[in-house]
BABA-346910 format. One record per residue (C-alpha): residue in one letter; y, z, x. Coordinates in steps of 0.2 Angstrom, whole numbers, plus 5000, padded with zeros to 4 digits. Each point is the difference from the previous one (the first is absolute). Layout:
BEGIN
aYZX
...
end
This chain:
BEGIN
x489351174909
x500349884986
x501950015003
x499749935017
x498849834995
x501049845003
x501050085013
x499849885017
x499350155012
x499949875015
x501849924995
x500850195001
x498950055013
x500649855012
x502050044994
x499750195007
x499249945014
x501349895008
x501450114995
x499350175007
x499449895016
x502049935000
x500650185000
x498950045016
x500749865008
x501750044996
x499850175004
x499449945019
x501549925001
x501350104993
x499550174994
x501450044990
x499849814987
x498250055001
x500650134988
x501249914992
x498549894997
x499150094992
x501250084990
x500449834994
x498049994998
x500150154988
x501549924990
x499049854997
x498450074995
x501050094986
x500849864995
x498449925001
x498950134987
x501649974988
x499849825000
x498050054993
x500550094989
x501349894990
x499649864988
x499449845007
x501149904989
x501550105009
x499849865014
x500049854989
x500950024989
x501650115012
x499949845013
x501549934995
x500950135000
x499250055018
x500549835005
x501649994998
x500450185006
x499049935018
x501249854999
x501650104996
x499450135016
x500149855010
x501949934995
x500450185002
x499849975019
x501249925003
x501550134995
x498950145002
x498649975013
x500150075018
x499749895014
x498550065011
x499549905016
x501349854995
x499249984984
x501050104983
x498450004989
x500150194999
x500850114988
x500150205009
x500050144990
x500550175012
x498350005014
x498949874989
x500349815000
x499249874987
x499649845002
x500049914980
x499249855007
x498550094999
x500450064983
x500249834994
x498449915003
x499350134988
x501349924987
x499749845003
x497950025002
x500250084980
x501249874992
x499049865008
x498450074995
x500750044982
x500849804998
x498249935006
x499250114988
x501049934986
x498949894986
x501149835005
x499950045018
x499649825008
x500549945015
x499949814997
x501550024987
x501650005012
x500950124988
x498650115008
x500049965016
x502050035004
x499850154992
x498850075011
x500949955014
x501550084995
x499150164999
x499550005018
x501649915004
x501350114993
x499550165014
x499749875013
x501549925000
x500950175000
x498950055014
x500349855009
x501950034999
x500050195007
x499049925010
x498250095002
x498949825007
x498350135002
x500350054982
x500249824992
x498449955010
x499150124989
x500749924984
x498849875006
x498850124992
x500549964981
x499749805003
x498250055005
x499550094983
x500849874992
x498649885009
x498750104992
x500949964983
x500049815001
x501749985014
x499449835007
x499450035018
x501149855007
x501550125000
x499150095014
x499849855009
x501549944998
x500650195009
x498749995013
x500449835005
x501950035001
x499650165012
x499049915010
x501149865005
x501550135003
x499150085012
x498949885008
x501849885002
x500550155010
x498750015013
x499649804999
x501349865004
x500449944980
x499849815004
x498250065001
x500050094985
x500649874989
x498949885008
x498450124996
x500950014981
x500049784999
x498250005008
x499550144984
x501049924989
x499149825002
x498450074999
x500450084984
x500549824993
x498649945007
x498950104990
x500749994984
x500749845002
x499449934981
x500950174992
x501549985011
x499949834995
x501649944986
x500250204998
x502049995006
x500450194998
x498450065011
x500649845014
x501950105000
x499350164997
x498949965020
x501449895007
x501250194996
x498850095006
x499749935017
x502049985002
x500250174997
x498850065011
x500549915014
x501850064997
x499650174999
x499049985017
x501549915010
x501050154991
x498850165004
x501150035017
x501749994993
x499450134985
x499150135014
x501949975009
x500850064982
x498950164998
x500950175007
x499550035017
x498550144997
x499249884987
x500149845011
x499050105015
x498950074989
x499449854996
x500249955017
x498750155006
x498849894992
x500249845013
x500550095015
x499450184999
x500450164998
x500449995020
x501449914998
x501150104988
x499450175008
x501450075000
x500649934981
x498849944984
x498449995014
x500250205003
x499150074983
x498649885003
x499650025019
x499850214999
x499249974981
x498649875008
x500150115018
x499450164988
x498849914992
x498849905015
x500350185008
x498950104984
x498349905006
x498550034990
x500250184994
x501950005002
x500850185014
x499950124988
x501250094987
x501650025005
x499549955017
x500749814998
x501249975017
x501049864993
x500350084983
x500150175005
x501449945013
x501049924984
x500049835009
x499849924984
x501550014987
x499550024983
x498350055004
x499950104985
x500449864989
x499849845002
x498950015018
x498950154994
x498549915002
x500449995020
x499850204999
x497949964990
x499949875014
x500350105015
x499550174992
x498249954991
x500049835008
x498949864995
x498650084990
x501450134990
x501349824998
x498449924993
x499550134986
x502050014995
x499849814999
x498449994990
x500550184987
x501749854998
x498849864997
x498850104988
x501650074992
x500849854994
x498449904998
x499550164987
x501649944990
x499949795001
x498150064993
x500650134986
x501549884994
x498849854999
x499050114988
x501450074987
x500049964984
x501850014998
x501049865007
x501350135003
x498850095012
x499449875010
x501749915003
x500950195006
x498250015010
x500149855007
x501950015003
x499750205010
x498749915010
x500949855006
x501450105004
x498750115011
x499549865008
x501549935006
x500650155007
x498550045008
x499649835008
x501949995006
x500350185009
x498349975009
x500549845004
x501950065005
x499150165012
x498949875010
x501049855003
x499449884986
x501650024989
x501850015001
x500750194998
x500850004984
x499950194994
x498450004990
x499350174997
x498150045002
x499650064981
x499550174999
x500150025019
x501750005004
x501450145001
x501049974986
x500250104981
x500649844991
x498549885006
x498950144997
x500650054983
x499849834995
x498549945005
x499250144993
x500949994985
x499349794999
x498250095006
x499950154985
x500849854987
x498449885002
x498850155001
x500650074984
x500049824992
x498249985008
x499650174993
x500549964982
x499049835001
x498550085007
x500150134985
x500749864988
x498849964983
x500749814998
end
């Protein structure tokens, strides 16, 4: 059909996919939110064919406006939001509740694509620059101040579009290389840290000692550096001290294990990684999962729903959900790189990254690799508002790549 040319069949495909595989996961664990589920399933599609349907411009030229609605859902928290498992970043309307962080990364993925795709868009000029970070920064700060830490690590997202549009790549160093000494300083006695800092340090001189050489704002800029570095390694014990209780051993699972808080923050991950080893090769069977079927793991139809694939389908059903993920988000990076529009690409690129970081980290949380911090699995887990809007974010970029596909310019 000529209506249908330009439509991504494999993109679509892949999004039913995962979420009519999530409702059969959900459903093993709780009957009763399978159907809720799928209902929200339903609800999203609809909202989805709608989205097709209305004029591509809508999303460019409304971001603003859906911005600052995103923004103003979040203040509205904190009058107004209801506080679910210590954390109030939930307004609850009669049965339903709905999470506007979820709500808001569409926002801010439309304004920052709309600004980027702006004729004077240059992020060399600093006017620019403060700009764009005060598009990301406005909703992070907010959610930082509910505060929702799993959600503002997938505001990481935005700064990695912006690397595809000329953001200098140091800035990710610069993050990568403040984690790391956080987290190394706590497992590793500091004094060893900073000395490991000096020795990289020297060498660094060493090799550029004839640029370094008479440049006084790049010898200050390293002499900072190191200083700063080594003061936040001899202070990475007294910050873990600071953190409430469940965040400090949560971070602490990841030194001592999951055995040692077994009864606290180690609990979620021992049953989640117990269910998991237990699926083998070709997983016990549907419904037939002992450790999930027992509800040993709390939240197992949220944020641990992949503990249910792991014991239920084991390795071989966890490796295709991995793979239809990979596929998935690796469709969009692919689609975005080839739009025409600016706009396009940017959104595409935004979606993606946003994927990615959710995905990476709820795996990581399930199996030990990561702190738990409430990431959802997209599409997978229980929930209307993460549903609603990733789908939402998915039907967006698929219309935009429909009308550049179909697009004479």
């Amino acid at each position: 059909m000529k209506w249908a040319e330009g439509i991504d069949k494999l993109g679509i495909g892949l999004y039913i996919l995962l979420c009519v595989f999530a409702i059969i996961n959900i459903n093993s664990v709780d009957a009763k939110l399978g159907s809720k589920q799928l209902m929200f399933f339903g609800i999203s599609l609809f909202v989805g064919m709608i989205i097709f349907f209305m004029r591509t411009k809508f999303f460019e030229n409304m971001s603003a406006i859906i911005y600052v609605g995103g923004v103003l859902l979040l203040v509205g928290l904190f009058p107004f939001g209801t506080e679910i498992l210590g954390q109030k970043n939930w307004y609850k309307f009669g049965g339903f509740t709905m999470q506007p962080v979820e709500f808001a990364k569409i926002g801010t993925s439309l304004m920052l694509a709309n600004y980027v795709s702006s004729p004077d868009f240059n992020l060399k000029n600093k006017k620019v620059l403060y700009t764009v970070l005060a598009i990301v920064g406005i909703p992070g700060v907010v959610v930082l101040m509910i505060p929702d830490v799993g959600s503002l690590l997938v505001f990481f997202a935005f700064v990695m579009a912006l690397y595809r549009e000329g953001l200098s790549g140091w800035l990710f160093g610069v993050i990568f290389i403040f984690a790391a000494t956080f987290l190394v300083s706590l497992a590793v006695a500091p004094i060893y840290v900073v000395i490991t800092i000096l020795i990289i340090a020297a060498i660094f001189v060493f090799l550029n000692f004839y640029r370094i050489q008479g440049n006084v704002i790049l010898i200050i800029g390293i002499v900072l550096s190191v200083g700063v570095l080594s003061g936040l390694s001899y202070s990475s014990d007294y910050v873990l001290s600071k953190l409430p209780k469940h965040q400090r051993e949560r971070i602490e699972v990841l030194y001592k294990g999951e055995k040692a808080f077994r009864d606290t923050s180690g609990y979620n991950l021992l049953y989640s990684k117990t269910a998991i080893g237990s699926g083998g090769m070709t997983g016990k069977g549907y419904k037939q999962g002992s450790v999930t079927q027992g509800k040993f793991v709390p939240e197992q139809e949220t944020d641990y729903i992949f503990c249910t694939v792991g014991e239920e389908w084991g390795f071989t059903g966890s490796t295709i959900l991995i793979l239809c993920y990979a596929i998935f988000i690796g469709r969009i990076y692919y689609l975005s790189e080839n739009q025409k529009s600016t706009f396009n690409r940017v959104f595409g690129y935004c979606f993606a990254s946003i994927l990615l970081i959710h995905f990476s980290i709820n795996l990581g949380m399930v199996m030990g690799l990561f702190p738990t911090v409430g990431i959802p699995l997209p599409f997978f887990s229980y929930g209307g508002s993460s549903l609603l809007a990733f789908s939402i974010m998915t039907f967006i970029f698929f219309k935009l790549n429909y009308a550049d596909k179909n697009s004479l310019v």
